[in-house]
C-alpha positions as CSV (number, residue, x, y, z in Angstrom):
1,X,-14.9,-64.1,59.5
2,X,-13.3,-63.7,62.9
3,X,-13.5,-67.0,65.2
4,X,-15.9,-67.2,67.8
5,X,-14.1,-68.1,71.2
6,X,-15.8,-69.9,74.0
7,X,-15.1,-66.6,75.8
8,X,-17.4,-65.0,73.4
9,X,-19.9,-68.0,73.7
10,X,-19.6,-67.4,77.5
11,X,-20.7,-63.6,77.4
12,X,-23.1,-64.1,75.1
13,X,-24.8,-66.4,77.7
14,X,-24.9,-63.9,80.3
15,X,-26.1,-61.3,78.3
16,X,-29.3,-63.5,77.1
17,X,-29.6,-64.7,80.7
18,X,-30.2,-60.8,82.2
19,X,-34.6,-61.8,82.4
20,X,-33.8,-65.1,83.8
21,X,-31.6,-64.3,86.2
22,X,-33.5,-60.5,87.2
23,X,-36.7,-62.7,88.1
24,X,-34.7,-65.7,89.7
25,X,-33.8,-62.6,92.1
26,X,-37.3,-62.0,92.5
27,X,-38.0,-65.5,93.8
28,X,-39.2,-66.9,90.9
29,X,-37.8,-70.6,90.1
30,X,-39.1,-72.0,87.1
31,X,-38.5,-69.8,84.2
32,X,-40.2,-70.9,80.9
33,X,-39.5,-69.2,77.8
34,X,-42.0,-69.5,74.7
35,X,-41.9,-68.8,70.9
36,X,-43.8,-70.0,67.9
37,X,-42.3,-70.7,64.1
38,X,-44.3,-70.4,61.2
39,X,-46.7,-67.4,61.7
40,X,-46.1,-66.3,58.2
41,X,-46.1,-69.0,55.1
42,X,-48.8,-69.9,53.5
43,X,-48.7,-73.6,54.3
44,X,-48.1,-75.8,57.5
45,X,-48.6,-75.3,60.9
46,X,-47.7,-73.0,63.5
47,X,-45.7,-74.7,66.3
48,X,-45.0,-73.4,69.5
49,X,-42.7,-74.4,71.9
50,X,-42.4,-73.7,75.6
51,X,-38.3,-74.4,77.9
52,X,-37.3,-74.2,80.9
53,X,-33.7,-74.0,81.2
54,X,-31.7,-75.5,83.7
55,X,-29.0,-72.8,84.8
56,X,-27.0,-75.7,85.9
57,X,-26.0,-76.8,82.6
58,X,-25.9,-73.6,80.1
59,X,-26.1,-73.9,76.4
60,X,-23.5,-72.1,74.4
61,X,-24.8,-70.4,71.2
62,X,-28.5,-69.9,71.8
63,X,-29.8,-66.8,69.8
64,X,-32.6,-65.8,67.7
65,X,-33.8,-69.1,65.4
66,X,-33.8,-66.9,62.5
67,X,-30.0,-65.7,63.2
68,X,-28.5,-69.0,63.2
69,X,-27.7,-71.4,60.1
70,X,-29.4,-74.1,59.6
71,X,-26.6,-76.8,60.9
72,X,-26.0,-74.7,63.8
73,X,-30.2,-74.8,64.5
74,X,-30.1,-78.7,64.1
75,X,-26.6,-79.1,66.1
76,X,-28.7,-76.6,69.2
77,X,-32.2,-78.9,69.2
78,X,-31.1,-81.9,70.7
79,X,-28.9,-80.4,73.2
80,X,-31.8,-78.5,73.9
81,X,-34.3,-81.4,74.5
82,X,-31.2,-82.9,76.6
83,X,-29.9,-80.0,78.8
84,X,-33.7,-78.3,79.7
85,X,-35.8,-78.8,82.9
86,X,-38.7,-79.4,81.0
87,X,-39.9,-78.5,77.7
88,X,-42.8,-78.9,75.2
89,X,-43.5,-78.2,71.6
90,X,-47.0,-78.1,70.0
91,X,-48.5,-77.5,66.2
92,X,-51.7,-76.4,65.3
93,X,-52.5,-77.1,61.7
94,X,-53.2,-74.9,58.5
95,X,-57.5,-75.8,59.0
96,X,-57.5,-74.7,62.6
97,X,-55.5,-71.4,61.5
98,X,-57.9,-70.7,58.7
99,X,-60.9,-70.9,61.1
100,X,-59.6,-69.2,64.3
101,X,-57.2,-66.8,62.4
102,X,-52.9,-66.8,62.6
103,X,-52.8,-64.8,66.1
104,X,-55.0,-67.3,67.4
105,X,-53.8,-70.2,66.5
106,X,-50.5,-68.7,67.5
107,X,-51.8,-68.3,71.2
108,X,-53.5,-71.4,71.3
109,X,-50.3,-73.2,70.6
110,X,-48.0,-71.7,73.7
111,X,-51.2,-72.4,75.6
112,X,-51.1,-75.8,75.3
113,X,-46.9,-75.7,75.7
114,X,-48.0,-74.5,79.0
115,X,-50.8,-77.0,79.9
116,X,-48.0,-79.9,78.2
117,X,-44.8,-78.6,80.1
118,X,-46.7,-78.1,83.5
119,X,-47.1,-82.1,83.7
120,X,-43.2,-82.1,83.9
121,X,-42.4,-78.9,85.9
122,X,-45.1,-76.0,86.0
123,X,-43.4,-72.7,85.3
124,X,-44.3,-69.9,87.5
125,X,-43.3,-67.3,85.1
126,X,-43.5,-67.1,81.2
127,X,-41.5,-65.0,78.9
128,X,-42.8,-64.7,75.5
129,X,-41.5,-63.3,72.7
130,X,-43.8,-60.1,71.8
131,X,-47.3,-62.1,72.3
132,X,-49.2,-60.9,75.1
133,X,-51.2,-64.5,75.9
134,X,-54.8,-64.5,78.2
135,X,-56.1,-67.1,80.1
136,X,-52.9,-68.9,81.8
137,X,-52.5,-68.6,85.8
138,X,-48.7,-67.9,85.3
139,X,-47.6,-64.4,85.1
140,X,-46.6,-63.8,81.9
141,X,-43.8,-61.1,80.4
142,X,-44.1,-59.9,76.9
143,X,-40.6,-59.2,75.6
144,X,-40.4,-57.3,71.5
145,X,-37.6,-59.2,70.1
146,X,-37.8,-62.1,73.3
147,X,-35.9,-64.6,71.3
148,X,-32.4,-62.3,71.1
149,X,-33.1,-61.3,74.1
150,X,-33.6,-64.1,76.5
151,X,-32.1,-67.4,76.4
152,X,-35.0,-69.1,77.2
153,X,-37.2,-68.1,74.7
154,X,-34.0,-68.8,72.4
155,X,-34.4,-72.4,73.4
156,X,-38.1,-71.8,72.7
157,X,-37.6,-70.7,69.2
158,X,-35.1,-73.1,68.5
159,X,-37.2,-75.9,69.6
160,X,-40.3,-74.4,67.2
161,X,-38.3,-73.8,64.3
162,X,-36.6,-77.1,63.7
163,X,-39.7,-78.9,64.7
164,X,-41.5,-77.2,62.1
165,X,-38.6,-77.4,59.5
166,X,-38.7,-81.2,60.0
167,X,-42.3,-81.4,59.4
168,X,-41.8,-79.2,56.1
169,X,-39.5,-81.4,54.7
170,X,-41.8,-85.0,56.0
171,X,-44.7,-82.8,54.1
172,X,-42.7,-82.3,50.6
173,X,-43.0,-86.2,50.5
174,X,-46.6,-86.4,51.4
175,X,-47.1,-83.6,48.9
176,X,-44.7,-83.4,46.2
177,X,-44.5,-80.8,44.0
178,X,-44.5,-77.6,46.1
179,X,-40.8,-77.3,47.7
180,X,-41.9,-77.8,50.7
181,X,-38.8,-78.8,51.9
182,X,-36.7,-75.7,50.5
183,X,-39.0,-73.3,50.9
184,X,-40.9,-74.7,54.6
185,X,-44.1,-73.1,53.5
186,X,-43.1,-69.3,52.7
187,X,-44.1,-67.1,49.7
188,X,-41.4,-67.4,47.3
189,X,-41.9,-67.2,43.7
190,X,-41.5,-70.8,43.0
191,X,-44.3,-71.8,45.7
192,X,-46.9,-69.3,44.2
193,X,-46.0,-70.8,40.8
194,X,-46.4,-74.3,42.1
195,X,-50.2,-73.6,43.6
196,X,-50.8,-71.7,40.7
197,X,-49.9,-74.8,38.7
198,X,-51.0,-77.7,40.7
199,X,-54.0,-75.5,42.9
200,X,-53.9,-75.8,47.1
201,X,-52.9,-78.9,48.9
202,X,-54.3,-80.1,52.3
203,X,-52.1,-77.9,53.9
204,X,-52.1,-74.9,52.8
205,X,-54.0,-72.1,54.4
206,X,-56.8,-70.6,52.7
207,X,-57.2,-67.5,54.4
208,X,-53.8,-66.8,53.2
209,X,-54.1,-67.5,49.8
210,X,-57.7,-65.6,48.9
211,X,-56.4,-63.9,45.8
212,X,-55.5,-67.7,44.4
213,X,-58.4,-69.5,45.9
């Protein structure tokens, strides 16, 4: 595997940076980038998380949550917390997704990053990876594929992800049995043996699992 050089770390930032910095010409100054983790499995959450970025102090290696390793994620997440303007994560649980459906629980999520981060720094734009979200007063820009595109919602996704990794793993204690912590939720074999074996726990989302339940 060919070495990545801070030179490539370095162009890779711009590129990501080409919707932060063609609205920061536009006037806008507070930039906030928002993603979710967790849409699919069939237990946890769904966490969002909402960044602002300070261009001031860029963060090499941001990219898609789902490209990066695991070590790399975890190395990323506090730098994040450390480097950003502002930033907030939320999760809304497996019994609010099962009454108000996946999409929105998803969009109540980044609503509430936005009511949380605006206490710090209120963003005056929002991009979001591919969800077109209602009811905030920002103006919001839905980008397909937002978190390879756009550093900020990177951070966003970064932020989500190991947030909701860590609460996989704290949940594999609490509910032992599963693999929580290996599988974080997600349909693998060995999961849908497990509920088959020891039924739903708390957790898990019902309106995913209506064949089993």
């Amino acid at each position: 595997m060919a070495k990545i050089t801070q030179e490539m770390l370095e162009a890779k930032y711009l590129e990501l940076s080409s919707y932060e910095n063609e609205y920061a010409a536009k006037g806008y100054r507070a930039i906030a980038g928002i993603d979710e983790a967790g849409r699919g499995p069939l237990a946890g959450p769904v966490v969002a998380a909402c960044c602002i970025l300070d261009p001031e102090r860029p963060i090499y290696g941001l990219d898609d949550s789902k490209k990066l390793s695991e070590k790399k994620r975890e190395a990323l997440f506090p730098e994040i917390k450390d480097k950003a303007l502002a930033y907030a994560v939320v999760a809304i649980d497996a019994e609010t997704i099962d009454e108000i459906n996946i999409l929105e629980a998803t969009k109540k999520a980044m609503s509430q990053c936005v009511e949380e981060i605006s206490q710090k720094v209120t963003p005056d734009l929002l991009l979001i990876d591919a969800v077109k979200l209602e009811g905030v007063s920002q103006e919001v820009v839905p980008i397909i594929k937002g978190d390879a595109k756009s550093n900020s919602i990177a951070a966003a996704s970064i932020l989500a992800k190991v947030t909701r990794d860590h609460m996989m793993v704290e949940y594999d204690s609490e509910y032992p049995g599963y693999g929580f912590a290996k599988h974080k939720g997600y349909g693998t074999k060995d999961h849908y043996a497990a509920i088959r074996e020891q039924g739903m726990s708390p957790i898990h989302r019902r309106s995913f699992l209506k064949v089993i339940h």
